[in-house]
C-alpha positions in Angstrom: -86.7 -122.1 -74.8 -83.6 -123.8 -73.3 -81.7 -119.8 -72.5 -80.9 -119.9 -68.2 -83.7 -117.1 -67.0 -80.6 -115.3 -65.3 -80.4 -113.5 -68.6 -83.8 -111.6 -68.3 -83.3 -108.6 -66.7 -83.6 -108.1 -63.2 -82.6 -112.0 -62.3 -79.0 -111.9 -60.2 -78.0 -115.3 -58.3 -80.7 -114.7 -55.4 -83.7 -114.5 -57.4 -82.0 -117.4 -59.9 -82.1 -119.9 -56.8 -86.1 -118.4 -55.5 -87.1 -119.3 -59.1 -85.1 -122.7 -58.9 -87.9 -123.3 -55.8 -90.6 -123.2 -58.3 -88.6 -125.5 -60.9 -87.7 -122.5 -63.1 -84.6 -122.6 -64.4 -85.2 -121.5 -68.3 -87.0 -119.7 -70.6 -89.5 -122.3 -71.4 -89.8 -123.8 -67.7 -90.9 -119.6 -67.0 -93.6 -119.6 -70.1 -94.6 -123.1 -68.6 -95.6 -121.9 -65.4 -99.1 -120.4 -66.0 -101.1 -118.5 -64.0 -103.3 -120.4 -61.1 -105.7 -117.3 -61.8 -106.5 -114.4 -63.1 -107.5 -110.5 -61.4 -109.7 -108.7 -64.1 -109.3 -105.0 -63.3 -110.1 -104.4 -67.1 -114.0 -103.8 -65.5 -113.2 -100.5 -64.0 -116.5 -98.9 -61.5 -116.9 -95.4 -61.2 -115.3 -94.1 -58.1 -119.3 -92.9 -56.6 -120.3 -96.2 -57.7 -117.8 -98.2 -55.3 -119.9 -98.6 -52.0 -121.9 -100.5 -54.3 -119.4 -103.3 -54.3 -118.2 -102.7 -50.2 -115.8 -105.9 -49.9 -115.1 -107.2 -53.0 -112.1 -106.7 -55.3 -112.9 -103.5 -57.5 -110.6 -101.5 -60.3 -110.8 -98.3 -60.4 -109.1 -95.7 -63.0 -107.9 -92.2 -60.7 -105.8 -89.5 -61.0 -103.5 -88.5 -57.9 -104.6 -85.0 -56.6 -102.9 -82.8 -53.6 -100.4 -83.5 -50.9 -100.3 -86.6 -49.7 -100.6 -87.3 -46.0 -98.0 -88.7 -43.8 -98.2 -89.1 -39.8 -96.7 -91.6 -37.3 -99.3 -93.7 -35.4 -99.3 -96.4 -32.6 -95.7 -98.8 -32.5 -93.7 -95.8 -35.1 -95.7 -97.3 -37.8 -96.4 -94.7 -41.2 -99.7 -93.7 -42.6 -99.6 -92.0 -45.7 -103.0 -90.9 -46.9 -103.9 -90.1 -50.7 -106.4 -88.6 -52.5 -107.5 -89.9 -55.9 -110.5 -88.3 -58.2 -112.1 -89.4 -61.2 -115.1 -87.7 -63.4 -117.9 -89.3 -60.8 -115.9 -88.5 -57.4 -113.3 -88.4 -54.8 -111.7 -91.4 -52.9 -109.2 -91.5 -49.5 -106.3 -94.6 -50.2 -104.3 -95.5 -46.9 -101.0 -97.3 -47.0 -99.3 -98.5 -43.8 -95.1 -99.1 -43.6 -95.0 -98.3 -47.0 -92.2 -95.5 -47.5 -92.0 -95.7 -51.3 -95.7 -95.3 -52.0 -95.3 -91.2 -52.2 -92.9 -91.2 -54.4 -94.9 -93.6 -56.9 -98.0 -92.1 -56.7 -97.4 -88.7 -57.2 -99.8 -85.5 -58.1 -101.1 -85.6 -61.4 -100.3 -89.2 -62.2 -103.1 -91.7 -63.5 -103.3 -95.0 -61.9 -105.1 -98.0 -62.0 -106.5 -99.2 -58.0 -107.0 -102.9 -57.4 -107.9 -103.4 -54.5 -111.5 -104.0 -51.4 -112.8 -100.9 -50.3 -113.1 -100.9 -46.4 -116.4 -101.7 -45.4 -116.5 -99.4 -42.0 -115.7 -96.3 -44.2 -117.3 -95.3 -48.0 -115.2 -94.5 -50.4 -111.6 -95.7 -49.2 -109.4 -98.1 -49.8 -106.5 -99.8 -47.9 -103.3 -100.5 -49.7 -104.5 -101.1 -52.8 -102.2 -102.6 -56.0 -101.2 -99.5 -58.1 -100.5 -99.4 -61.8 -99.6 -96.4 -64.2 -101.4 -95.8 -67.0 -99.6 -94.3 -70.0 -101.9 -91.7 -72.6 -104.2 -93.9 -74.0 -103.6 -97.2 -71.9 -106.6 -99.0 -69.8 -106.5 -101.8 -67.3 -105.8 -105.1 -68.1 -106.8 -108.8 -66.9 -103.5 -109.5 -65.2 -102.2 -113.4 -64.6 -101.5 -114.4 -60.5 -98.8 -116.9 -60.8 -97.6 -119.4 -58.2 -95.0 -117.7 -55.9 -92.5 -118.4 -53.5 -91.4 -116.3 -50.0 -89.2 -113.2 -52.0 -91.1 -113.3 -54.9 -93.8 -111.2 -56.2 -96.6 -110.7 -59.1 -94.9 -107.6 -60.7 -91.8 -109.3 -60.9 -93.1 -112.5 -62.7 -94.9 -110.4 -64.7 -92.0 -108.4 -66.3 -90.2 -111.7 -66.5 -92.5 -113.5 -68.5 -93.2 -110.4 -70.4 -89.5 -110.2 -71.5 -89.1 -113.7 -72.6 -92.2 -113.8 -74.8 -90.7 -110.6 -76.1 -87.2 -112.2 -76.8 -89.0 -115.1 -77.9 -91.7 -114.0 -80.1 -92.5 -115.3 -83.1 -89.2 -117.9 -82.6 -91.4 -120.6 -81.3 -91.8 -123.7 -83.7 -95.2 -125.3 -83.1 -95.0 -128.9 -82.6 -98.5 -129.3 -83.8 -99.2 -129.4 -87.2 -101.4 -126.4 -88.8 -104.0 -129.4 -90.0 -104.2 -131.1 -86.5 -104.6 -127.6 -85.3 -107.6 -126.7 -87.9 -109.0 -130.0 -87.2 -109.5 -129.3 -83.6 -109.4 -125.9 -83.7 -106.8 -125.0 -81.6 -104.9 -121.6 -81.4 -101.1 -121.2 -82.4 -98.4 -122.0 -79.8 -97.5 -118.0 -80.2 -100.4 -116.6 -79.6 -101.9 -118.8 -76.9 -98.6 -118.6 -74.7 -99.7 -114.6 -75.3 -103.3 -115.3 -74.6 -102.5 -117.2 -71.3 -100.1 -114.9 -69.8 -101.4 -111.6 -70.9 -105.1 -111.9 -72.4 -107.0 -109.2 -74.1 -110.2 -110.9 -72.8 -111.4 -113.9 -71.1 -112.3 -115.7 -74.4 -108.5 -115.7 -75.0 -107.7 -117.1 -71.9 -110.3 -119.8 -72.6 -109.2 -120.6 -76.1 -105.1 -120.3 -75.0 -106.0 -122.9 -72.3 -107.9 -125.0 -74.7 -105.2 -125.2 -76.9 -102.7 -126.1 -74.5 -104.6 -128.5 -72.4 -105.5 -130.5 -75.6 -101.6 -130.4 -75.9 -101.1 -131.6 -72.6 -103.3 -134.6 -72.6 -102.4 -135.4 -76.4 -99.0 -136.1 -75.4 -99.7 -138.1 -72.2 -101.7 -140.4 -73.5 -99.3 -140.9 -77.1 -96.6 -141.8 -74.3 -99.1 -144.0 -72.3 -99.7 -145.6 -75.8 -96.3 -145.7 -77.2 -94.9 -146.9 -74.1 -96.6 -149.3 -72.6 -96.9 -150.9 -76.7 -93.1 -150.7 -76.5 -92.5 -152.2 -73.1 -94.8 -155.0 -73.7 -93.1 -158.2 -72.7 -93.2 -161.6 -74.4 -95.8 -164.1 -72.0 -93.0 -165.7 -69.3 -95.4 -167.7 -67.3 -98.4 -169.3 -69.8 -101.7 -169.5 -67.8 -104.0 -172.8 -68.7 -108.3 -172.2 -68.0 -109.1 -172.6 -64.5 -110.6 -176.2 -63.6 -113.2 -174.8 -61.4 -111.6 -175.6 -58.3 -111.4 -172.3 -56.5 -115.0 -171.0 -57.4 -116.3 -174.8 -56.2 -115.6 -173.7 -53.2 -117.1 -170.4 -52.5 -120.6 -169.8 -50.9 -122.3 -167.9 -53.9 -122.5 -167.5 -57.6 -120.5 -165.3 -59.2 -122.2 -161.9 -60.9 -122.3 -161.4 -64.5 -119.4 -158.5 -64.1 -117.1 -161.0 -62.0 -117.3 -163.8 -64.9 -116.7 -161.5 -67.6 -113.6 -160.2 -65.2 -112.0 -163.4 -64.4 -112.8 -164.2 -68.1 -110.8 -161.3 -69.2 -107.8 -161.8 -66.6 -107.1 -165.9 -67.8 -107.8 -164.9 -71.5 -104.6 -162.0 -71.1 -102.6 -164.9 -68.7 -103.1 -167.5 -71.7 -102.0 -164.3 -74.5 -98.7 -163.6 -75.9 -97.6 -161.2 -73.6 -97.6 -160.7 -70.2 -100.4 -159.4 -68.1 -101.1 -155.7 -67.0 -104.6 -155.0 -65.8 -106.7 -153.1 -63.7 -109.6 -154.2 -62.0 -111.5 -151.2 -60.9 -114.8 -152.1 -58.8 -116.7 -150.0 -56.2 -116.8 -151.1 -52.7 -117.8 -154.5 -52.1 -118.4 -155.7 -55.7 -116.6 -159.0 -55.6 -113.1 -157.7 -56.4 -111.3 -160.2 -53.6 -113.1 -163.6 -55.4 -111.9 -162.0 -59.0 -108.2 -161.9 -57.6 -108.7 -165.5 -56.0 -109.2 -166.7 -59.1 -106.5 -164.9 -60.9 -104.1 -166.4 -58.5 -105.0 -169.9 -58.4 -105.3 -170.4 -62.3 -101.4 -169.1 -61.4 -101.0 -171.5 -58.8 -102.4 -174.5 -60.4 -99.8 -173.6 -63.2 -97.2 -174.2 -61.5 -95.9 -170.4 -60.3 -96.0 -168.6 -57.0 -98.0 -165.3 -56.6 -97.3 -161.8 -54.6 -100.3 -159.9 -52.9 -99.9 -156.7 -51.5 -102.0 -154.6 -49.4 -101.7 -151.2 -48.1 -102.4 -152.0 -44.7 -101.3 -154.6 -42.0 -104.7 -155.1 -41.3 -105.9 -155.5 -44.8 -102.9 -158.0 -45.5 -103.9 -160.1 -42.3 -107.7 -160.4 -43.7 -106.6 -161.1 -46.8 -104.7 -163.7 -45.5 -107.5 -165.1 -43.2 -109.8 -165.2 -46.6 -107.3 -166.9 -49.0 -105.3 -169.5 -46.7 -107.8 -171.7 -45.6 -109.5 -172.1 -49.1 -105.9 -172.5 -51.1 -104.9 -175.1 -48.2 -107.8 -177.1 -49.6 -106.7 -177.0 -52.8 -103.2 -177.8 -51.9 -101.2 -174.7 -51.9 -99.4 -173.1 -49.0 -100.2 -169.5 -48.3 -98.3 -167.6 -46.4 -97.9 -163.7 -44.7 -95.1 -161.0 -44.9 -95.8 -157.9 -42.5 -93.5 -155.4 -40.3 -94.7 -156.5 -37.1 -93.5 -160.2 -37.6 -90.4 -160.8 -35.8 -87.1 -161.2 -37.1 -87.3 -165.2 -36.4 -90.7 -165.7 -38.2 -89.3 -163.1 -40.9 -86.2 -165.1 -41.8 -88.2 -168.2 -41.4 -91.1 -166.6 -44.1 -88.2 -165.7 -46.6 -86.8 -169.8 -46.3 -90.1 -171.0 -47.2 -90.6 -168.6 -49.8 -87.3 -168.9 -51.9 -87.1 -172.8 -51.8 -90.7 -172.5 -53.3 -92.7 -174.4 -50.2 -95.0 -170.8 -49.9 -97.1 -170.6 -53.2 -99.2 -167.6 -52.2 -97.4 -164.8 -50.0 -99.4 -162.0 -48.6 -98.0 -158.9 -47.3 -97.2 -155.2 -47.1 -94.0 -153.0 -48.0 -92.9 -155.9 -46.3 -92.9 -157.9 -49.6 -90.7 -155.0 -51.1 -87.7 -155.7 -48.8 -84.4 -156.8 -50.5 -84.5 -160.3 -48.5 -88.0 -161.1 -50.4 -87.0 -163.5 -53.0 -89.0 -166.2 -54.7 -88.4 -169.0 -56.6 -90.7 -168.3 -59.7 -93.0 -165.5 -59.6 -95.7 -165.8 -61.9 -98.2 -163.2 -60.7 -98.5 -160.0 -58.7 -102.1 -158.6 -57.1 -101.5 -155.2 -55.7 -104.5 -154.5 -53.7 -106.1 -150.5 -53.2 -103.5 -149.3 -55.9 -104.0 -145.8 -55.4 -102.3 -146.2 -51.9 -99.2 -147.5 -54.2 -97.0 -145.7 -56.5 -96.5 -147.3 -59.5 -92.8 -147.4 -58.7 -93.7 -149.6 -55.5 -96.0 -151.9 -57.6 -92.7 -151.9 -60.3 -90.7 -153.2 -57.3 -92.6 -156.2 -56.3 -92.6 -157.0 -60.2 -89.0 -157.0 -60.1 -88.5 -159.5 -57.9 -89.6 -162.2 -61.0 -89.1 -162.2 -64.5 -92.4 -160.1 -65.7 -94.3 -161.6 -64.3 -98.1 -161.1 -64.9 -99.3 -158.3 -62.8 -103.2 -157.3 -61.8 -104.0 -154.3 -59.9 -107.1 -153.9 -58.1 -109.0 -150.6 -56.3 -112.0 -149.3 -55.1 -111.5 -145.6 -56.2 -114.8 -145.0 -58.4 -113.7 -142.7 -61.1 -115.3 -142.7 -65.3 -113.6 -145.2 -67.2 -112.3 -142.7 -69.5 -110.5 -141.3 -66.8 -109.1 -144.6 -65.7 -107.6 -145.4 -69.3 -105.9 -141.5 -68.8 -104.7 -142.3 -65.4 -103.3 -145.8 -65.6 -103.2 -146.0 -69.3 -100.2 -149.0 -69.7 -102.9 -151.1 -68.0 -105.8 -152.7 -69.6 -109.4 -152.6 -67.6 -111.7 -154.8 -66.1 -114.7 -153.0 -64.3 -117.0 -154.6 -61.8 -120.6 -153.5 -61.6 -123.4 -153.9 -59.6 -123.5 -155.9 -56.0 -122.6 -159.8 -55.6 -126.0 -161.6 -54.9 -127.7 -161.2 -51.7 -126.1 -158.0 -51.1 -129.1 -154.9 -50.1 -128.1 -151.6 -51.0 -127.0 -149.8 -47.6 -129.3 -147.1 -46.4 -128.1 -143.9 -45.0 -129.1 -140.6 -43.1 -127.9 -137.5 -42.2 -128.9 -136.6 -38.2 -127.8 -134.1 -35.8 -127.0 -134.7 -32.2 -130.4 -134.3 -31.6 -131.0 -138.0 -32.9 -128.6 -139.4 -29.7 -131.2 -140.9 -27.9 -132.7 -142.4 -30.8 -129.3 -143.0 -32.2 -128.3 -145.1 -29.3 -132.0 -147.0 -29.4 -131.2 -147.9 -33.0 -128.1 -149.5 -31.7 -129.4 -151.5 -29.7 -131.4 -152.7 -31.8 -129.4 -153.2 -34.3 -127.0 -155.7 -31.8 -130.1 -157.3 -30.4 -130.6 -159.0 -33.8 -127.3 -159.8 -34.1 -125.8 -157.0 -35.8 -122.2 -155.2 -35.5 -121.4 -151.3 -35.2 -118.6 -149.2 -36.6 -118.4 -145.6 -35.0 -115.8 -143.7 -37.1 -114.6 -140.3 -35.3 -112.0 -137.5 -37.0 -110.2 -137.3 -33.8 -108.4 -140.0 -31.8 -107.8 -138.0 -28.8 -109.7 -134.8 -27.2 -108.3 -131.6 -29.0 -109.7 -128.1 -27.1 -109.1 -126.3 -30.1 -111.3 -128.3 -32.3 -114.7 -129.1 -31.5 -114.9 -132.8 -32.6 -116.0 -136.0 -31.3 -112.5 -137.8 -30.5 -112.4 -142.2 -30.4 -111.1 -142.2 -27.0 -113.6 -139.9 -25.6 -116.7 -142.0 -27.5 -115.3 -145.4 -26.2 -115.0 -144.3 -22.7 -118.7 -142.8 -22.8 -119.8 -146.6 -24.3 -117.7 -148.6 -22.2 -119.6 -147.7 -19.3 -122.6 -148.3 -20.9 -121.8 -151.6 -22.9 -118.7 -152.7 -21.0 -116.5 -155.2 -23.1 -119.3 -155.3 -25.8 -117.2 -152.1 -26.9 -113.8 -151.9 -28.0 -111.9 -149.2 -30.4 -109.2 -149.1 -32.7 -106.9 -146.4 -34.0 -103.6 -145.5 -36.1 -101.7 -144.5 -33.1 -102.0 -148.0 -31.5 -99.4 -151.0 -31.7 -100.2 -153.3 -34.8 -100.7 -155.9 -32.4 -103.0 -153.9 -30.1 -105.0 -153.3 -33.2 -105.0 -156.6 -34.9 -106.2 -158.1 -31.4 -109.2 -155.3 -31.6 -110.3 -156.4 -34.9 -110.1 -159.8 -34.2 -112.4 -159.9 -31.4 -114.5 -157.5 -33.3 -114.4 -160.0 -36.8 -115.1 -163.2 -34.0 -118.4 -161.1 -32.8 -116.6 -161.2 -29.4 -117.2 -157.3 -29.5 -120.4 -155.5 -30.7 -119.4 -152.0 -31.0 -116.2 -151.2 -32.6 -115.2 -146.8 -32.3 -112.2 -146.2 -34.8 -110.6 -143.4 -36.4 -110.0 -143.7 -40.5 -108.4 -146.6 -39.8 -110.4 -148.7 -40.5 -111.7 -147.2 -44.2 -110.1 -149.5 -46.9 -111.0 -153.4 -47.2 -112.1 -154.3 -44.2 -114.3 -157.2 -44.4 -116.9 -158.4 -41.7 -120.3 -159.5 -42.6 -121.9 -159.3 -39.4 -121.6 -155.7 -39.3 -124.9 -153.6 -40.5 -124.0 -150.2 -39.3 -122.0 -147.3 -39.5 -122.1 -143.9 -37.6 -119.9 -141.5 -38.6 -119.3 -138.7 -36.1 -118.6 -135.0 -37.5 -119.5 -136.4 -41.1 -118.5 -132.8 -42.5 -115.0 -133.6 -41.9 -114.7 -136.1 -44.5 -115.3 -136.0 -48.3 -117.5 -138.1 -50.1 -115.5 -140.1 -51.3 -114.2 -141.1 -48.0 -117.5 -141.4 -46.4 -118.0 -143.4 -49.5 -115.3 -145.9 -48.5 -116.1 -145.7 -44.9 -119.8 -146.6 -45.7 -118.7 -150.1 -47.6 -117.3 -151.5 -44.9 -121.0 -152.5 -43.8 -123.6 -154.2 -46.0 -121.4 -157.0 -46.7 -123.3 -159.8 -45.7 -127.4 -160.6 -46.3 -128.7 -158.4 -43.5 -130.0 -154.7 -44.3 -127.5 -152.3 -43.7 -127.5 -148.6 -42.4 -125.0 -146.0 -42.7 -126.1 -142.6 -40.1 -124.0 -139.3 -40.9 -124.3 -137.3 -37.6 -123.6 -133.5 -38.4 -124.6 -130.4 -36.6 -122.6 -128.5 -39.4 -125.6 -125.9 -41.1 -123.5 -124.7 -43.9 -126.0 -124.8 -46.6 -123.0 -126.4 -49.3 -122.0 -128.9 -46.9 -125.8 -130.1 -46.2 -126.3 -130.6 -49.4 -122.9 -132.7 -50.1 -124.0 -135.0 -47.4 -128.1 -135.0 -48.5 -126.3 -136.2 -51.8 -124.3 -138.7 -50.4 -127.2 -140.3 -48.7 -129.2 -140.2 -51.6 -127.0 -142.3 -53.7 -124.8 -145.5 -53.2 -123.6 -145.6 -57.0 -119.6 -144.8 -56.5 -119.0 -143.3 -59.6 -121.5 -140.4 -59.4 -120.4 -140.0 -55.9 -116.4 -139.3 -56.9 -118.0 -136.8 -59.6 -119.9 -135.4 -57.6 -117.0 -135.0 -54.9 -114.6 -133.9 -58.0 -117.0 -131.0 -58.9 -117.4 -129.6 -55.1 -113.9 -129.8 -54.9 -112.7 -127.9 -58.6 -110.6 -130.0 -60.8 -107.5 -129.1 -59.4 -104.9 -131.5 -60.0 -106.6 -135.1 -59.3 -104.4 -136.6 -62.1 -101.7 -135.6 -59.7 -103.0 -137.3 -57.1 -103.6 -140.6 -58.6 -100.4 -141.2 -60.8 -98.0 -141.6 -58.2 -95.0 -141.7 -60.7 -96.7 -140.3 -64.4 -96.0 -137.4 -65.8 -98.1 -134.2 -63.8 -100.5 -132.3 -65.5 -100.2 -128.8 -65.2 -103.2 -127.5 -66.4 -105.5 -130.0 -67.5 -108.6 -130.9 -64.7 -110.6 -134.0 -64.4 -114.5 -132.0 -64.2 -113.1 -128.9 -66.6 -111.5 -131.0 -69.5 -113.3 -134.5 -69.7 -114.0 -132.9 -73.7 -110.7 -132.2 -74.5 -109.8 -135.5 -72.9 -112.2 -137.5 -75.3 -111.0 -135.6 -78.6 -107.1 -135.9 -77.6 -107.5 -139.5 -76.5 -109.0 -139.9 -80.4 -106.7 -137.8 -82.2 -103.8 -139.8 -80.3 -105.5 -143.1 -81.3 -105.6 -141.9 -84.9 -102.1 -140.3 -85.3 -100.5 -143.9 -84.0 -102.9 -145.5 -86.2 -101.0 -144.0 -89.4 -97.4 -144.1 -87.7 -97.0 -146.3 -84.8 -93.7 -144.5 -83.5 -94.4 -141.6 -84.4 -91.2 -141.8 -86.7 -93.0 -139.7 -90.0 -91.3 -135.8 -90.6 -94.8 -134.0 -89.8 -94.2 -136.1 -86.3 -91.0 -135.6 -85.5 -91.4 -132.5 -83.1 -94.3 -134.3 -81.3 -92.6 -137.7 -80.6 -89.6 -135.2 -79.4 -91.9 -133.4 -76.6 -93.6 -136.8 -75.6 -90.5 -138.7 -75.1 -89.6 -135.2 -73.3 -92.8 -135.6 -71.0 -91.6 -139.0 -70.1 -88.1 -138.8 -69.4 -87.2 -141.2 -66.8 -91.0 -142.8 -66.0 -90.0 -145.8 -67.9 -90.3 -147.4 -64.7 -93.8 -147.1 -64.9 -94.4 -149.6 -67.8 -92.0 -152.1 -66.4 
């Protein structure tokens, strides 16, 4: 598996460094890299039956018969015309610039045509793919792999092809026979075979099942062995919280948020050092849960680090925290890039000599000046705008400290053990008290009139707006609402009442905008995305979100939380002239639902598994095949075949698990960052 791929035939020092591109470099990293899909052409259609199928892929099997055509047309471009028979009829193939085509398909030769018959003329077919058949030989499923610019499908092919050859039979398979029986899984061998070059599409499904399962079985006995190995000994002991912090908040705590913080002070009080995940859909009380986690630190004795993805997230964070920790005696403080270098240098002082107990901030608190005196805790707020390598940095900057991460992403719990396995989980349910469920509906730009009524409605009882637009400026190309173009339409019509906010302004441009907008001193605020994680501002009980069909759902999901956060009912309008029938249904379904979980599902399923584990590890070890909607099955039964191998041998150190604990510390060379 380990043989350079310049061996294989065909592979000189240009093609070595075009495979190189696509992180090829040996025999195994070539049988690795499996198809992204497959073109059946094993279904072949009679030749008279073909305008049945006018623009779609079709396979045909033809023989080559008479002279081909060749003529010069317009710009000293080449036509060459063939004609191709079978037992039901006669078909016309054109190629264009092609000048080796006549002498592969030449008179009396049998080929196999892949290719869309032209719809503006029956029976013919433009450049299709052409394969020989040998006596006897009939079309085949044949694998589409990833490619690169001088690369192409029949050269991957034969690659592959030769290295299975040279390596057939040779390959040791790391899982035992009984593991395999148990979960009946194919033979490395033969599912390599039955991936690259299937004999039918129930070998393709059982090749990928075996090698999925293989996948996900070795990620998570990493995750497992791992994080278990990197646990660290409990630096900073945590004592019960005297009740101080939650004596001072306006409401009692839900069910979900006691058993959290219950959960976060039982691990600070433990034997080893904290490493948890509170997940919680938007606005289910995760900010009070942190509060908590960070003064039962404070009280002990130890500062704490929160960090947020966002200036403006830091600042309300910071707005929320330092008045009620000034109460109870600690000094809070705030690290961002738009401080200057003064207020900086003077931030850093009072952090090292220990005056600043609580520091809030962004990258900022990453910097190599940002030192403390004795970190005990670190929040990292929305983590999947982290990598864990950033949240691993902050940590570094104390002796282990204990470390929580919190976010809003909604996805099955199952899926968050897979995804951020070295932490432990905490899940918030269900709304904080006094909350009402936020009701939404999907208009066109029909509703403007009664749009704009509903508005003012809506601020004559006292109520805020959020108008969330896809563009900031006008683009002719693209026919969207833009921010600037909205506020300058609302200005006129609501004067300062209006404001609007965007990523291209000046952080202090924008933190002045959502001031005014938090103070009520503005009534409408129109923003781009900007404004889509954390935001916090009670007053506010609606959103409009212009060109909805721009945004997935679990966007407008996150948009759509940043109302309904006080006592007031809250409304959330989708405005969409869009008629696609697929994207009226996504947004019917998000208005008929505010439960996040079913709502990153459902946007999961509309947008194929693909490689969401990819997106959300930000440092793990990638999944190449395995998909979140496809494989939740395999997930389950290689989660508990993992649990019970490490059950019976711990680190993997027995004989029969030797060749696994090989290819998972293989998987997870150099991520030991990750369990730091």
């Amino acid at each position: 598996m380990n043989t350079p791929i310049k061996q294989l035939y065909g592979i000189g020092a240009t093609r070595e460094k075009l495979l190189l591109k696509l992180g090829i470099e040996t025999y195994g990293d070539l049988l690795r890299c499996y198809p992204r899909r497959y073109e059946d052409r094993s279904v072949v259609i009679p030749i008279d039956e073909a305008s049945m199928h006018m623009g779609e892929p079709i396979s045909i099997v033809a023989t080559v018969v008479g002279v081909p055509e060749e003529r010069r047309i317009r710009g000293g471009r080449i036509l060459s015309r063939f004609s191709v028979e079978d037992d039901s009829g006669l078909m016309t193939l054109t190629y264009f610039n092609n000048p080796y085509i006549k002498d592969k398909l030449k008179v009396g030769k049998t080929f196999n045509f892949y290719g869309v018959c032209d719809p503006k003329m029956l029976l013919h077919m433009v450049a299709p793919q052409a394969e020989e058949l040998k006596a006897g030989e009939q079309p085949r499923i044949l694998p589409v792999y990833p490619l690169t610019a001088g690369l192409n499908q029949p050269q991957m092919r034969r690659w592959v092809g030769q290295a299975m050859a040279r390596l057939a039979g040779k390959l040791p398979d790391p899982l035992p026979a009984r593991l395999r029986e148990k979960y009946g899984l194919m033979e490395l061998n033969d599912a390599l075979q039955a991936i690259h070059f299937p004999k039918d599409h129930a070998a393709i499904a059982a090749g990928r099942r075996r090698l999925i399962f293989e996948e996900l079985l070795y990620f998570q006995l990493g995750v497992n062995l791992f994080s278990r190995r990197e646990k660290d000994q409990n630096r900073f002991p945590i004592g019960k919280s005297d009740g101080g912090f939650l004596a001072l908040q306006p409401f009692t705590p839900t069910p979900s948020q006691q058993t959290a913080v219950a959960e976060i002070l039982a691990d600070m009080q433990g034997d080893f050092a904290m490493n948890r995940l509170l997940q919680g859909d938007v606005g289910s009380g995760k900010t009070y849960v942190a509060g908590e986690a960070a003064y039962a630190a404070l009280s002990a004795g130890y500062q704490v680090a929160m960090m947020a993805p966002t200036e403006i997230l830091a600042r309300q964070h910071a707005d929320y925290f330092r008045p009620l920790f000034e109460q109870l005696g600690y000094s809070t403080d705030l690290l961002v890039g738009s401080l200057t270098a003064k207020q900086k240098r003077e931030a850093y002082a009072r952090l090292q000599s220990g005056e600043t107990r609580l520091i809030i901030g962004t990258h900022a608190l990453l910097q190599q000046k940002v030192e403390f005196q004795q970190l005990g805790l670190v929040i990292a707020d929305e983590q999947h705008r982290f990598g864990v390598r950033q949240r691993a940095a902050l940590a570094a900057k104390g002796q282990k400290p204990h470390i929580l991460i919190m976010s809003a992403t909604p996805i099955p719990r199952t899926m968050a053990l897979m995804v951020w396995g070295d932490l432990d989980l905490s899940v918030l349910e269900g709304l904080p008290s006094g909350r009402k469920p936020i009701q939404s509906f999907l208009v066109d730009s029909t509703y403007q009139e009664r749009l704009l009524g509903f508005m003012d409605k809506q601020m004559e009882e006292g109520g805020q707006i959020y108008i969330v637009c896809p563009l900031v400026e006008e683009n002719p190309e693209a026919d969207l609402q833009s921010a600037e173009a909205l506020f300058e339409a609302l200005k006129e019509q609501y004067g300062d009442a209006a404001d609007m906010i965007h990523g291209k302004m000046k952080a202090a441009k924008k933190d002045e905008a959502m001031a005014k907008f938090v103070a009520g001193e503005t009534k409408v605020l129109v923003s781009t995305t900007v404004i889509e994680v954390g935001i916090n501002v009670p007053n506010a009980t609606m959103m409009v979100l212009m060109n909805a069909e721009r945004f997935g759902l679990s966007q407008l999901h996150q948009l759509r939380g940043r109302v309904g956060r006080g006592e007031k009912q809250s409304y959330c309008i989708l405005v969409s002239d869009h008629q696609n029938p697929k994207t009226r249904e996504r947004l019917d379904y998000f208005c008929s639902t505010t439960d996040g979980f079913a709502i990153a599902e459902k946007d999961l399923q509309l947008r194929g598994p693909g490689d969401f584990l990819g997106d959300m590890q930000h440092g793990m070890p990638q999944m190449q095949l395995a998909g979140l909607t496809s494989d939740m099955e395999l997930l389950t039964l290689s989660n508990r075949c993992a649990k019970r191998m490490l059950e019976f041998d711990p680190d993997l150190q027995a004989p029969y698990n030797q060749a696994i604990r090989q290819k998972v510390f293989e998987l997870f060379n150099d991520q030991s960052i990750i369990f730091n």
